[in-house]
C-alpha positions in Angstrom: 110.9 -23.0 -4.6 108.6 -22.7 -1.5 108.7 -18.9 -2.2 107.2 -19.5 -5.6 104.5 -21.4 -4.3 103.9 -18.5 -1.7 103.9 -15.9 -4.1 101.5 -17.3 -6.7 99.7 -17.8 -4.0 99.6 -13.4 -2.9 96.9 -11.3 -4.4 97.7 -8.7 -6.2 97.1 -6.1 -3.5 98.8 -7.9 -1.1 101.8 -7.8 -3.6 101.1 -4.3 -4.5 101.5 -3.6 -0.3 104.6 -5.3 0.3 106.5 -3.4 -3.4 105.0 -0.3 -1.5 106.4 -1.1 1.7 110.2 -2.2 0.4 110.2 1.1 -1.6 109.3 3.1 1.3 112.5 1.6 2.8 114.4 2.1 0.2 113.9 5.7 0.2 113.8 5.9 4.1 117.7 6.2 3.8 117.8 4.3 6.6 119.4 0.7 5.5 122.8 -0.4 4.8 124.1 -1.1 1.4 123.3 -5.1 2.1 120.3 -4.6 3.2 119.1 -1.9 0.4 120.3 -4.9 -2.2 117.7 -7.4 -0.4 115.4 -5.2 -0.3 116.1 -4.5 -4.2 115.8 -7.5 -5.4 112.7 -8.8 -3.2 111.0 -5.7 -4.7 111.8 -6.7 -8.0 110.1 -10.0 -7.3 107.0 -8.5 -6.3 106.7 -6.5 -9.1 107.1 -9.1 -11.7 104.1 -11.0 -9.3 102.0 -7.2 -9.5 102.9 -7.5 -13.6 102.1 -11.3 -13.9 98.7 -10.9 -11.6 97.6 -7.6 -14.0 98.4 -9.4 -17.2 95.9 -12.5 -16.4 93.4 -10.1 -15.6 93.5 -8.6 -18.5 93.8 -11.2 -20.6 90.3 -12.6 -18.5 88.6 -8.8 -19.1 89.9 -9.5 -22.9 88.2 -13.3 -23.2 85.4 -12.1 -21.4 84.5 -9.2 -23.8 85.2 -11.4 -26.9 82.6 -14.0 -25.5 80.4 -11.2 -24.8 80.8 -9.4 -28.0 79.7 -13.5 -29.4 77.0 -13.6 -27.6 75.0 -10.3 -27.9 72.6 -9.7 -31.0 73.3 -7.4 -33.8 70.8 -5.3 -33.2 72.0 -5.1 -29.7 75.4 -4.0 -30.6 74.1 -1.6 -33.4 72.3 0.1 -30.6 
């Protein structure tokens, strides 16, 4: 539970650098078989965080442009 709390917590780059960093060792060849399976599946946590974080930005960019697109004059959006 306290990692939840941590990880909403990350921004998405920060998440982004640490999925970078686990896959860099994954591909090192350098790690056991126990420690490539933590690695996995702490990766697979910070990519559903990098997944989550991109779809509430898009869904802001979405509300955003809707509330623009209310907003702005006909003859402003006919150009």
């Amino acid at each position: 539970m306290a990692d939840e709390v941590k990880d909403k917590e990350l921004k998405f780059e920060q998440a982004l650098k640490k999925l970078e960093t686990i896959s860099e060792r994954l591909n090192s060849g350098n790690e056991d078989l126990d420690e490539l399976l933590n690695l996995y599946e702490e990766g697979i946590r910070y990519l559903k965080i990098c997944r989550e974080k991109l779809a509430e930005a898009e869904m802001k960019v979405q509300i955003l442009t809707e509330r623009l697109n209310k907003e702005l004059p006909e003859e402003e959006e006919n150009g």
